[in-house]
C-alpha angles and dihedrals in degrees: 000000000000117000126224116265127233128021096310116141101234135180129235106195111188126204138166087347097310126113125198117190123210145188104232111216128260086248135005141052139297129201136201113207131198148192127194094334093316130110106249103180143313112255112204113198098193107192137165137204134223 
């Protein structure tokens, strides 16, 4: 697993043994979905302001 570089916030989401690792954007949100006690997917909403 390679971690992100820099000073980025990032997510590890961990499942049936398994670990993904991921950069988390500048703004927006980011879900975590599920399905009978298992991670489904990561959803990212990336949105920006005026």
């Amino acid at each position: 697993m390679d971690l992100p570089e820099g000073d980025s916030p990032f997510c590890v989401v961990y499942c049936n043994g398994k670990a993904k690792i991921t950069t988390l954007p500048e703004h927006g949100e980011t879900k975590v979905i599920t399905h009978q006690g298992k991670v489904k997917r990561v959803k990212f909403d990336e949105r920006e302001d005026f």
